[in-house]
C-alpha positions as a Python dict, from the first residue, in 0.01 Angstrom:
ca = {
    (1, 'X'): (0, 0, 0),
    (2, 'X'): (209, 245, -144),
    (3, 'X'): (99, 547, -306),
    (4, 'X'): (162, 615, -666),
    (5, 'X'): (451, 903, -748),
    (6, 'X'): (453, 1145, -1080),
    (7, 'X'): (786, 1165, -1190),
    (8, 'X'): (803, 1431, -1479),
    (9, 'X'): (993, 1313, -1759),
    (10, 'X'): (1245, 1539, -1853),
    (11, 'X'): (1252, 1468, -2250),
    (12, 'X'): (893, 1623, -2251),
    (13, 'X'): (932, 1904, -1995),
    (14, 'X'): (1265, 2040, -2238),
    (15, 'X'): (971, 2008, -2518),
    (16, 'X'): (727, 2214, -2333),
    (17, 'X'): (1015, 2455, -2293),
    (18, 'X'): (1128, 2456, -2622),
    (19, 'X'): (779, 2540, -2727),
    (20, 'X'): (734, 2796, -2491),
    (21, 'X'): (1097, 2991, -2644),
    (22, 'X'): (1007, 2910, -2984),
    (23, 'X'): (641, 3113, -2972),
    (24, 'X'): (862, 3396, -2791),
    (25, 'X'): (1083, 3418, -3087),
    (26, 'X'): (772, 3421, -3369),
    (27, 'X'): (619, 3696, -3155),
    (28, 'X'): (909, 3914, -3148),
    (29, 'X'): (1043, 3833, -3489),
    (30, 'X'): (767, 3802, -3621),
    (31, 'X'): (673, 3491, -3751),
    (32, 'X'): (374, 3270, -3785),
    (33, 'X'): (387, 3025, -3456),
    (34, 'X'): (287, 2649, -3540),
    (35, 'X'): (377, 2419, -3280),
    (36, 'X'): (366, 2184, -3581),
    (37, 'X'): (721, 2340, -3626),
    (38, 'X'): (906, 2269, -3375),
    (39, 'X'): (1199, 2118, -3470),
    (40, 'X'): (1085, 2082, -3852),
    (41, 'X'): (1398, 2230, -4043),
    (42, 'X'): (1165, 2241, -4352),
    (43, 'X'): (991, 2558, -4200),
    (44, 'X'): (1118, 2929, -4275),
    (45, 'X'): (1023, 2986, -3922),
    (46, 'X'): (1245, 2678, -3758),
    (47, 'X'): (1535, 2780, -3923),
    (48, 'X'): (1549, 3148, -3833),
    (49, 'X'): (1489, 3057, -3469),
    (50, 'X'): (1795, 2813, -3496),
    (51, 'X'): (1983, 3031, -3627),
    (52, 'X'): (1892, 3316, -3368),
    (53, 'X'): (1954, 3028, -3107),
    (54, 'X'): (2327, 2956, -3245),
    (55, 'X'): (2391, 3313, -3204),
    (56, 'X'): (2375, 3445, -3532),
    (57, 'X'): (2153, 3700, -3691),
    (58, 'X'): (1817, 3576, -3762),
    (59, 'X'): (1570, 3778, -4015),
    (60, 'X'): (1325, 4043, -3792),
    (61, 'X'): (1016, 3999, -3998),
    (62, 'X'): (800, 4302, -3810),
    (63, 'X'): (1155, 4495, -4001),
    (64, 'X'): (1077, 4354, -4326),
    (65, 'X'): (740, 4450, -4317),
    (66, 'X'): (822, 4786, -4225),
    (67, 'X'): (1010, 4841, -4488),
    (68, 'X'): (764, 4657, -4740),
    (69, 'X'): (511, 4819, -4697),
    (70, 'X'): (629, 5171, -4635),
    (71, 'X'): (486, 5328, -4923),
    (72, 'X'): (118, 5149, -4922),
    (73, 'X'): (13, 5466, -4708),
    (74, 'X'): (-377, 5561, -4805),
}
């Protein structure tokens, strides 16, 4: 009798590492991370991370912040 093999599938291993990118991205842009997003071009979040992964400039949030809420020092 022959013994059963695992054979990863590949279509879920480049999800797992899509995920694992994607929650890299919110932390250092700082967006909300929802795996729910992934790949959802209806979220704020999805597009600025495809847009960072074309290449082009993507909106730093932890910036925008900054400068948002410079002058609500107590």
């Amino acid at each position: 009798m022959a013994r059963p093999t695992f054979k990863p599938n590949p279509k879920v291993t480049e999800i797992f590492d899509d995920l694992e990118v994607f929650q890299e991205f919110c932390q250092d842009y700082g967006y909300r991370y929802n795996e729910a997003d992934l790949y959802n071009f209806k979220t704020y979040a999805w597009q600025q991370f495809s847009k960072w992964h074309a290449g082009k400039y993507a909106k730093n949030m932890w910036d925008e912040d900054t400068r948002r809420f410079a002058g609500y020092r107590t």
